[in-house]
C-alpha positions in Angstrom: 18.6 -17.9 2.1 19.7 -14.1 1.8 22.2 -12.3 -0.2 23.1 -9.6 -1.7 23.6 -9.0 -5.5 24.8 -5.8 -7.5 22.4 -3.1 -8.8 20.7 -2.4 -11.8 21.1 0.7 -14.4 18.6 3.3 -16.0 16.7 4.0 -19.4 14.7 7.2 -19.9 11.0 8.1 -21.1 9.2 11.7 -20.0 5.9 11.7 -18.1 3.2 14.9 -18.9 1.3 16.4 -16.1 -2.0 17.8 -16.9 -5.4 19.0 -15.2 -9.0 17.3 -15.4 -11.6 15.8 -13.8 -11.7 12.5 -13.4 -13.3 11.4 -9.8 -17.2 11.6 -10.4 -17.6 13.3 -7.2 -15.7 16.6 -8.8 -16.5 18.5 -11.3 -14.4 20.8 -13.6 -11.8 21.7 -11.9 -8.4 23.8 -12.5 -5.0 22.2 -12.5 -4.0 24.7 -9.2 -6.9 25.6 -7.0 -6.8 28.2 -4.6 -6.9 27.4 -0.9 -10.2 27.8 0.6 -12.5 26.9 3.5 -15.9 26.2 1.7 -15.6 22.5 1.1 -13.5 24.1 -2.0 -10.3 22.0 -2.9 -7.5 23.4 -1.3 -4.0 23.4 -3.0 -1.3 21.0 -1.9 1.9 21.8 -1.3 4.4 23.2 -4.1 6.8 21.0 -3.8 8.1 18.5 -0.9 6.6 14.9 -2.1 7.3 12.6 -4.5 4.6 10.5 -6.4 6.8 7.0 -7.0 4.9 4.6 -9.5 6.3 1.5 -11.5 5.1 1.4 -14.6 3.2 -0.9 -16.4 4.8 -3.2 -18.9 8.3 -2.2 -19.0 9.3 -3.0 -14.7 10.3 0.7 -14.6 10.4 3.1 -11.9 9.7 6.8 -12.3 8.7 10.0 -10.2 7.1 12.7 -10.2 6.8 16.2 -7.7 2.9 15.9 -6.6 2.9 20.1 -6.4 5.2 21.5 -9.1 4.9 18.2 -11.4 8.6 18.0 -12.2 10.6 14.8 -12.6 12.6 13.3 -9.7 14.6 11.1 -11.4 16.2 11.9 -14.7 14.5 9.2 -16.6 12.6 5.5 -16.0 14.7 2.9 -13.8 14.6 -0.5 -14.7 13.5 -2.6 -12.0 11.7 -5.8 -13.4 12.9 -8.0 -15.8 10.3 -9.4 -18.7 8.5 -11.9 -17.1 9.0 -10.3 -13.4 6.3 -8.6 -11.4 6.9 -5.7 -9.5 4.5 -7.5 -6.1 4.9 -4.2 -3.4 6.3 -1.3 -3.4 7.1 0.7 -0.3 8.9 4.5 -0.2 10.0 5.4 3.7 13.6 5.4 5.4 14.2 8.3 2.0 14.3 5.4 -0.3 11.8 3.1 -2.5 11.8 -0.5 -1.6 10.7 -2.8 -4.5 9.7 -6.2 -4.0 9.8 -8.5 -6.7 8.3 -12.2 -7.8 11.5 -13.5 -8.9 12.3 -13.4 -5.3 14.5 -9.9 -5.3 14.2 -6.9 -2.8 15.5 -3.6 -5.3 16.2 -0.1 -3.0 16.3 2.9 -4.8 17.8 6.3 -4.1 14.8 8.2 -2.7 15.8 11.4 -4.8 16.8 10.2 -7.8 15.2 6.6 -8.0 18.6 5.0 -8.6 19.4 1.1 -7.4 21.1 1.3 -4.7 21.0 -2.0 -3.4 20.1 -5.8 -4.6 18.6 -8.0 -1.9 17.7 -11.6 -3.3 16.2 -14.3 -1.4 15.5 -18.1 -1.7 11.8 -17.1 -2.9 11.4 -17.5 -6.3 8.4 -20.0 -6.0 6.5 -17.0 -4.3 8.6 -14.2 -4.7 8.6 -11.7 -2.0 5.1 -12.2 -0.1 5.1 -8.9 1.8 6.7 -5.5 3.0 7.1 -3.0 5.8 9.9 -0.5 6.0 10.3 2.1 9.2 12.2 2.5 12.5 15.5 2.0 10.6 14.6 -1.3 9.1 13.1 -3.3 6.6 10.8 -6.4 6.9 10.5 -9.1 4.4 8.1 -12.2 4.1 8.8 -14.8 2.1 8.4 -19.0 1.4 5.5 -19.1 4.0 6.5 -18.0 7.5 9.9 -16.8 6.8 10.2 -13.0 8.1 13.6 -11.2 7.9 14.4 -7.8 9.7 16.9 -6.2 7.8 19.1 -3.3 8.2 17.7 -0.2 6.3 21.1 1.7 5.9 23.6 -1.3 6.2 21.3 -4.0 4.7 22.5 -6.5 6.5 20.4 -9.2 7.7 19.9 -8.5 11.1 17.2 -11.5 12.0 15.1 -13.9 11.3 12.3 -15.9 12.6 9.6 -17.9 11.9 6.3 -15.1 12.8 3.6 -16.8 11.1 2.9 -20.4 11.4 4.3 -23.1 9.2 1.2 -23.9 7.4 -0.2 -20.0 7.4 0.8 -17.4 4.8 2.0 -13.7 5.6 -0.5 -11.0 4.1 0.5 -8.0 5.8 3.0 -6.0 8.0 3.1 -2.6 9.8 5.8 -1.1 11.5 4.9 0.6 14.9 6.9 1.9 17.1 8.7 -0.9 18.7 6.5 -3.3 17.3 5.5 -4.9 14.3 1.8 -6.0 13.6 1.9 -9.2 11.2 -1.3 -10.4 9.5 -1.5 -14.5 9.3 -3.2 -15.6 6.1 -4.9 -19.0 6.3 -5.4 -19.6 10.0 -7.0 -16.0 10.2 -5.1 -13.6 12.9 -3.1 -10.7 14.5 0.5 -10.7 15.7 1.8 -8.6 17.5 5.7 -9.4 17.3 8.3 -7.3 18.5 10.0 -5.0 15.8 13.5 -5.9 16.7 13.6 -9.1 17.7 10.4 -10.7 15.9 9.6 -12.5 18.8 5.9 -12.9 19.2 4.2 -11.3 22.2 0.6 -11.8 21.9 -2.0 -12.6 19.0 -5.8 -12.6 18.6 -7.8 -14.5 16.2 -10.0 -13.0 13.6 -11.5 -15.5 11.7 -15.4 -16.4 10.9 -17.2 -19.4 10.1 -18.9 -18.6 6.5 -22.4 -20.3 8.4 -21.7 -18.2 11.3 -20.4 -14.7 10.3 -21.1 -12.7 13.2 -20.2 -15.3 15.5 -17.3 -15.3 17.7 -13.8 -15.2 16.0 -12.0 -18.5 15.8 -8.8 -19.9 14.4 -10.5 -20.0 10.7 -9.6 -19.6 7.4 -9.0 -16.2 6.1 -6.8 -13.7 4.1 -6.8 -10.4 3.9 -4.6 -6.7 4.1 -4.9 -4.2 7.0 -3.6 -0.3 8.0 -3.5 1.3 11.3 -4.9 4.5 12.3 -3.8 5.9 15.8 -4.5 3.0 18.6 -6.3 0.8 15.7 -5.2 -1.8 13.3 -7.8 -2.0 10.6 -8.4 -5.8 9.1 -10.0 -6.5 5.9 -11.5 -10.0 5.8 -11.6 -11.3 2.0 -13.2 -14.8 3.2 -15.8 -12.7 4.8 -16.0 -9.5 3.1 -15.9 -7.3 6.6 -13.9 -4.6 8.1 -12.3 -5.1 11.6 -11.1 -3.4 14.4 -8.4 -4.5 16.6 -7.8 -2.7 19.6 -3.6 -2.6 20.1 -3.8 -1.8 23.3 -6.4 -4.7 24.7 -6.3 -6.7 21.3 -10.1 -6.8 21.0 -11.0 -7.3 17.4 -14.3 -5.7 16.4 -16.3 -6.2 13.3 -17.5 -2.7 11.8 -19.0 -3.2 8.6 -19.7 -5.4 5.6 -18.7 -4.5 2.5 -21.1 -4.7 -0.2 -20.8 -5.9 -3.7 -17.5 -7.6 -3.7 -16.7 -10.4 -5.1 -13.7 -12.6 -5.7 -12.5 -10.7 -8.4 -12.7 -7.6 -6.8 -9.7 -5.5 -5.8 -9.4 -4.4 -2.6 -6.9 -1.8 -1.4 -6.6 -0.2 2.1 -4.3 3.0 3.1 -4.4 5.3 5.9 -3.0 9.3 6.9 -3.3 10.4 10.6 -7.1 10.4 11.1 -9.0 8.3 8.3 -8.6 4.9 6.4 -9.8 4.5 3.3 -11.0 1.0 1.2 -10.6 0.7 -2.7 -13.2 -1.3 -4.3 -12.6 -1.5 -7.9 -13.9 -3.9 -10.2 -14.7 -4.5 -14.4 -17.3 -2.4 -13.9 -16.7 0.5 -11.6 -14.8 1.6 -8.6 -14.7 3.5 -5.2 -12.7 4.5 -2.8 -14.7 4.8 0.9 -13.2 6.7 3.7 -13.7 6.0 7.1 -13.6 7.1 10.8 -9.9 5.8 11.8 -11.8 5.8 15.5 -14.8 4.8 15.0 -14.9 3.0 11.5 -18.0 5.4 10.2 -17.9 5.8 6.5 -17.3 9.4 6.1 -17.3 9.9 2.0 -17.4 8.2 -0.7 -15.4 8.9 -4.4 -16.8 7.3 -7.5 -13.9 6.1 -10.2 -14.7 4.6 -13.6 -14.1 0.8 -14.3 -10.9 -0.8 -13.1 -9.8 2.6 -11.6 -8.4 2.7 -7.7 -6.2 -0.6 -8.0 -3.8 1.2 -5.8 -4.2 4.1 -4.1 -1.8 6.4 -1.6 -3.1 9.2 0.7 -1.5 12.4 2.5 -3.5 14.6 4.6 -5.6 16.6 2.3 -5.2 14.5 -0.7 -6.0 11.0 -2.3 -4.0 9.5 -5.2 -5.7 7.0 -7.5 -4.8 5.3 -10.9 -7.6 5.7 -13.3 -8.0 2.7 -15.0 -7.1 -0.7 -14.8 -4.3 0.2 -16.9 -2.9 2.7 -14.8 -3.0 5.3 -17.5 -3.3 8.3 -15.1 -3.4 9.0 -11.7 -5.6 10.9 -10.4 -4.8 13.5 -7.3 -8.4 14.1 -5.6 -8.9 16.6 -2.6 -10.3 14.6 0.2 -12.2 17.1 1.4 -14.2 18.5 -1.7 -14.1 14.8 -3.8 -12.9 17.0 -6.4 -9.6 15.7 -8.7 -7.8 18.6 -8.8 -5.1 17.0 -10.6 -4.0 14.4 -13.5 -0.6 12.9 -13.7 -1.3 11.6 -17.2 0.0 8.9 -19.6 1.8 6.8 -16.6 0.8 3.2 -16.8 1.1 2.9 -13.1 0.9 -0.7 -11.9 1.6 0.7 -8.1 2.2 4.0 -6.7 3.8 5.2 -3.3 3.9 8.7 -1.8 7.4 9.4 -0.4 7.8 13.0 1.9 
């Protein structure tokens, strides 16, 4: 069940922006930093993108300009009610899609972070599994296989169908082109479904036999959260701690790498920019962000965080954004090139955060 409700109203708190080191690969560095070509931080851009986080505690919504520091939205936005998690939180199509566990779907105003729009759905067992937003729509997954495309201007429901199957969970979506890469939870694979009209066009199975690891893939249990990089999709297997490769074009899947020292109550978090994925490993007692080869899958650098820092992360070109803590106190802005944080959007209390151009 789908409909739409009325939108929700604004409080106000200010957020501080200040400089300091805070990624163990850096050092002490300035708040602005000078281009340079040394393996120096180079400065990112003035002005142009907007740091979206929701904030820890009180379901709010607030932004902030990544270069100048500024405020985007004239104070916090209410989005989750006591008792509500924010689950995902997705900004693209110039707006910030918020998926909620009571079952809700907020959009906010891309520039100002207002609700624009109320989407509920029949899913408050589960509340919204997961997200993807691009090519002028919005994908939702919810109560199992459900999957609704849904109008990204109008917000109309324009379909729905049953991707996954009826015993298997949804644990990740990326919008492509014309297609739409689904990740089945439980019976471990990748769907390849087409973005418009969700039918399913091919699949591959990824799972692994705990006795057998390296064996061949099989229609096994598994859950876990991908990203795409060029021609790849990128599969992280939780029941089997390993990084995969699907090829989209032939759909070979790949296994790359084990990861190392993880553990069930590790977080794992995966994002990509044009040429490099990158895995968040954080745990009680410390955490790292890895970036890899989005060809190859060769681990190219590695940033050391304190404890519980790195529970969500968001990337641009030259820079990598990372709450500090398990709080979400700060979050950090770190030059992918140099390790060094060249930035600290303090006192947040960031739960999620989302880069939106």
């Amino acid at each position: 069940m789908f409909r739409r409700a009325a939108a929700v109203v604004a409080a106000c708190v200010m957020l501080t922006l200040a400089g300091c080191g805070g990624s163990k690969t850096g050092g002490d560095v300035n708040d602005d930093v000078p281009a340079a070509e040394n393996g120096e931080p180079q400065e990112a851009a003035a002005s142009g993108q907007t740091l979206w986080a929701t904030i820890l505690g009180g379901g709010s919504l607030s932004g902030l300009d990544t270069g100048s520091g500024k405020r985007v939205n004239t104070g916090l936005v209410q989005v989750a009610p006591v008792g509500t998690n924010v689950k995902h939180m997705v900004a693209a199509e110039g707006k910030v899609w918020i998926g909620l566990s009571n079952g809700k779907l907020l959009v906010a105003d891309g520039k100002t972070g207002a609700i624009v729009e109320t989407l509920e759905f029949d899913a408050k067992d589960y509340g919204i599994e997961e997200m993807a937003v691009g090519g002028g729509s919005a994908y939702v997954a919810y109560a199992g296989p459900t999957l609704v495309r849904i109008d990204a201007t109008t917000y109309e429901k324009a379909k729905q169908a049953p991707v996954v199957g009826p015993i298997h969970d949804c644990d990740g979506m990326l919008v492509d082109g014309g297609t739409l890469w689904v990740l089945q939870g439980n019976g471990f694979a990748l769907i390849k479904a087409d973005a418009s009209t969700l039918a399913v066009r091919d699949s591959v199975r990824i799972g692994s036999h705990p006795s057998d690891p390296t064996g061949p893939f099989k229609a096994l249990y598994g859950h876990g959260t991908m990203t795409q990089v060029g021609g790849n999709v990128w599969v992280f297997d939780r029941a089997s701690y390993t990084l995969i490769r699907v090829d989209k074009a032939t759909m070979k899947p790949t296994r790359v790498a084990a990861l190392k020292d993880i553990t069930v109550h590790t977080s794992v978090r995966l994002a990509a920019n044009a040429d490099s994925f990158f895995v968040s490993i954080s745990d009680d007692d410390g955490a790292k962000v890895v970036r890899y080869d989005g060809a190859t899958g060769e681990a190219r650098k590695t940033y050391e965080f304190g404890p519980g820092a790195a529970r969500s992360l968001a990337v641009t070109g030259d820079r990598l954004y990372v709450t500090s803590d398990e709080f979400g106190r700060d979050v950090l802005q770190v030059d992918i090139q140099s390790g060094q944080t060249v930035k600290t959007f303090a006192n947040i209390g960031a739960t999620l955060i989302a880069l939106a151009a």
